[in-house]
N, C-alpha and C positions, 0 to 999 in steps of 0.2 A: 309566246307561241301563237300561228297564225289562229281564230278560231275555224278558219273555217276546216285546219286540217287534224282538231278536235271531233273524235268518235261522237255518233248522235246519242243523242241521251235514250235511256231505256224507254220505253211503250210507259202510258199513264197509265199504271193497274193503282185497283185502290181496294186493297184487303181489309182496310175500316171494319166493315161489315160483317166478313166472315169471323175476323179476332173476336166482335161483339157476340157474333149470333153461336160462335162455339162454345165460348169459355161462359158466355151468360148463362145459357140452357146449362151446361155441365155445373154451375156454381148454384143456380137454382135446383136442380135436382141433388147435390148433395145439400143442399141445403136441407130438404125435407127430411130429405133420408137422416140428414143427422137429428133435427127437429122429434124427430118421428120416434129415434134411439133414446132420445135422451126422456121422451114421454113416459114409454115401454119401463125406463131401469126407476120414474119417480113414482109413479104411479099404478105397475101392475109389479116391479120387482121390488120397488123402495129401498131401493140403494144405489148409490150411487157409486163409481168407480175412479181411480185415477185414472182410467182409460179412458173415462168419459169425462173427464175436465181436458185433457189434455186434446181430444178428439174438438172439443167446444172450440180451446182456443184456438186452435188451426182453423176449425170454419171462420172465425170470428176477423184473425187472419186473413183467408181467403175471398171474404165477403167485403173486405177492405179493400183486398186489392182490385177487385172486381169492379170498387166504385170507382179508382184512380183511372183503373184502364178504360173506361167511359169517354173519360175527357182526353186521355192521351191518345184514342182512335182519330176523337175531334182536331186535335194537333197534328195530326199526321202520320201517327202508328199505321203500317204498309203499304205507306206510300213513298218512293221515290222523293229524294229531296228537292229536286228542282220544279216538280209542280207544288209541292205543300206552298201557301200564301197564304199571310203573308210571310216570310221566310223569318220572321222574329218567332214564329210558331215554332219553329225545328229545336230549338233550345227549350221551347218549353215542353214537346213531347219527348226531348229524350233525359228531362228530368222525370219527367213522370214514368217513363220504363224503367230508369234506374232504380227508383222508388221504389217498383213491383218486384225487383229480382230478391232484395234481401225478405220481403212479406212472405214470397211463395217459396224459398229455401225453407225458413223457419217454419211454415203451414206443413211442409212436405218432412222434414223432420218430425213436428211434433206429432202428425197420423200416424209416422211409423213406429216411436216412439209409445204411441197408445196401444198398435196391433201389438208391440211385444209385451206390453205390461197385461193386455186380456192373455194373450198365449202365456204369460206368467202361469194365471190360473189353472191353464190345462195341464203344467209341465207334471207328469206322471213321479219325476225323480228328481234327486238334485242335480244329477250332470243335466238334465234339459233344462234347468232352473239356470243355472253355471252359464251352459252355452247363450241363452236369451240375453242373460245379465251383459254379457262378453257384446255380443250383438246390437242391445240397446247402446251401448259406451260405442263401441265403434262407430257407430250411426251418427251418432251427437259428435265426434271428434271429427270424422271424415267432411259433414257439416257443416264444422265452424269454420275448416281449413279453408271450403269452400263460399265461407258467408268472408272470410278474410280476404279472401281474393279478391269477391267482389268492391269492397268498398276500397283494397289497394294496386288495382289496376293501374289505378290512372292517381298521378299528384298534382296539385292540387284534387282535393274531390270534385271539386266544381268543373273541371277539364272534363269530366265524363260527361258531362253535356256541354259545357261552352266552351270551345275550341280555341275560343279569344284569350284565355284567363291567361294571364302572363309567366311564362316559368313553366308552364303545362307539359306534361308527359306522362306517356303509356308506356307499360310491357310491350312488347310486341306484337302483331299481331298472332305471329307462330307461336310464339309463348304460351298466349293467354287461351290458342283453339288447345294444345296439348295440354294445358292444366285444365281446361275446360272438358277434356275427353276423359282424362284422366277421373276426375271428380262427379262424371257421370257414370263411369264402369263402377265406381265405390259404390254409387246410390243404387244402380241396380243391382248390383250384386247382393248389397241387405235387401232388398226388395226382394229379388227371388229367394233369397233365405227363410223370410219370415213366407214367403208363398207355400216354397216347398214343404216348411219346417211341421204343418200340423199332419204332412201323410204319414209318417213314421211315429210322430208322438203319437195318433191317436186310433191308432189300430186297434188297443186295447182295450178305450175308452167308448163308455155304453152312451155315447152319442149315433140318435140315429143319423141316418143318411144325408138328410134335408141341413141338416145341422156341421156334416164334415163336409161338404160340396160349399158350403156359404162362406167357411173360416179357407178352405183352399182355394176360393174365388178370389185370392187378394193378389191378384196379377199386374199391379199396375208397374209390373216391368217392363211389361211388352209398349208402352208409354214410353218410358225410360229407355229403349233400347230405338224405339221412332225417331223419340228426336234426337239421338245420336246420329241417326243420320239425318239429321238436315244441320248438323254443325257444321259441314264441309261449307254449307253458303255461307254459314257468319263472314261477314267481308266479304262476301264475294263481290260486291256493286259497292263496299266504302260508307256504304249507307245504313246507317244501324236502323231507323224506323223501318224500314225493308226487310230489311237483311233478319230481323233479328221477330216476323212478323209468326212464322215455324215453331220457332223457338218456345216465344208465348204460348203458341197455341198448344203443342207437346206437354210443354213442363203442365199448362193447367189441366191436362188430361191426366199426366198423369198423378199429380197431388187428388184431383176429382176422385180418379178409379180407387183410387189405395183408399179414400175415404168410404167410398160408399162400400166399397168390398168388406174396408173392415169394420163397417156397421151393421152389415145384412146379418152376422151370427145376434147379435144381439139385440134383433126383433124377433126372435125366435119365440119368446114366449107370444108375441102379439101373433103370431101366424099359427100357433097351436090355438090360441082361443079363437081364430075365427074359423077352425077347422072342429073343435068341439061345439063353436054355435052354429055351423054348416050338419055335422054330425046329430045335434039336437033336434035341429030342424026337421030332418030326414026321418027323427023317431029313433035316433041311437041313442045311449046314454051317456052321462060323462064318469060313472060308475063311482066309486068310495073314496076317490083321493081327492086329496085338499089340491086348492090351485097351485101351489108352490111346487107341489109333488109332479103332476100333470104336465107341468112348464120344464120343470128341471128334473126330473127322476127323484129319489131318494138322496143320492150322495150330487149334490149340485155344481157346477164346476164355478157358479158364482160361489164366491164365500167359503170355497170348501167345503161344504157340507154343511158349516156351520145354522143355524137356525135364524130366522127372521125377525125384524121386533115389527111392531106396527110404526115405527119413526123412521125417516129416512139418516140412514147411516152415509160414511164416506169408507166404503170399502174400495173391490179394487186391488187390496194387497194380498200377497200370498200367504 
């Protein structure tokens, strides 16, 4: 083919920067926030939860993949392929995206994975205990289907970034956007379920305001449902560090928001004590109840009720 009767290549954009300066702030900010949770349940609630191991390793997860995507901006993540230089780069940043996609799947499972095992706690009855349990299983299958996918796209695995590998082959591209739409209606769908799920359980439930506003803040659907649409681009320019620059930035908003949303219930006791040492200050009292009382009521939705020791426990269960 003539070149010269070859379409001009796209405008030099370089999203480098915004990938870094989005997903950094948002992975530093749930950082704290988790940091912050995990202080709260060792040191003012003393106990710990399976919610809160399971919350950890998804940061722990996400604070990995955060280091990868550093280097893979450096290689060329949102940029068009024909400026990245030298072009031995393009194989190396689009192993290092590949790298991110299965970290931030399993991060974004195991947050959700944590909000339903805290909502365990709250569940008033067994059918809500039933439906979570149903929920959490669904979550982890729908998941794996899609952690499968990823790594069998493309055969060899190595063909997912180098184009050269001999014998190489993809799904198609139609294929893999429909299995790709598909497996993101599943994730938001639990997503809006564990959102919706605490207005009707906890109507009953002697949480005040501050406290049902925090647990129904866990919206990182509206995440989920963003970057749905920007799958139409995947391919759209052939170019996957481009192409796929939306994508990154969505998914880690939304594994971010599910995290920090579903941390905020459980600073609660930390924002009652600095509203008793606000209250002191001012000459009000914190009157006759123990801290435990004061933080959680009588009947506690940590622990069920059950009573506290001075040692940190591994609760968590129902």
């Amino acid at each position: 083919m003539d070149p010269a009767s070859l379409p001009p290549p796209p405008p030099d954009v370089n999203r480098g920067p915004e990938i870094l300066a989005v997903t950094g702030t948002l992975v530093g900010i749930a950082l704290c926030v988790v940091l912050l949770r995990l202080w709260v349940r060792l040191r003012m609630v003393r106990q710990l939860g399976w919610d809160d191991f399971f919350v950890a390793a998804a940061m722990a997860l996400l604070f990995a993949e955060m280091i990868i995507i550093v280097p893979e901006a450096h290689y060329g993540a949102g940029r068009h392929w024909q400026y990245i230089q030298p072009p031995g780069h393009i194989p190396v940043g689009l192993h290092l995206n590949f790298a991110t996609q299965p970290m931030c799947l399993v991060a974004l499972t195991l947050t959700k994975v944590s909000v339903g095992v805290f909502l365990l706690r709250l569940a008033p009855n067994k059918n809500y205990r039933a439906f979570i349990h149903f929920i959490i299983g669904f979550t982890v299958l729908s998941s794996t289907a899609s952690f499968l996918t990823v790594f069998f796209q493309c055969r060899p695995l190595s063909f997912n970034w180098d184009n050269t590998t001999p014998g190489g082959q993809c799904i198609s591209a139609r294929n893999l956007k429909i299995t790709t739409y598909f497996n993101s209606i599943l994730s938001a769908s639990t997503g809006l379920i564990f959102a919706m799920l605490p207005i009707p359980m906890l109507i009953n439930v002697q949480l005040n305001w501050k406290a049902k506003s925090a647990i129904i803040g866990i919206l990182a659907t509206a995440a989920a449902i963003a970057k749905m649409a920007y799958l139409s681009n995947y391919g759209k320019y052939g170019d996957l560090l481009f192409d796929s620059a939306d994508i990154t930035i969505w998914t880690t908003i939304e594994v971010n928001v599910a995290m920090i949303a579903g941390s905020i219930p459980c600073l609660k006791p930390l924002f009652k004590k600095i509203l008793d040492l606000s209250s002191a200050y001012r000459g009000g009292g914190g009157g006759g109840k123990s801290s435990h009382q004061r933080y959680y009521g009588h009947n506690s939705s940590y622990g069920n009720g059950r009573s506290r020791s001075s040692t940190f426990a591994i609760g968590g269960g129902p």
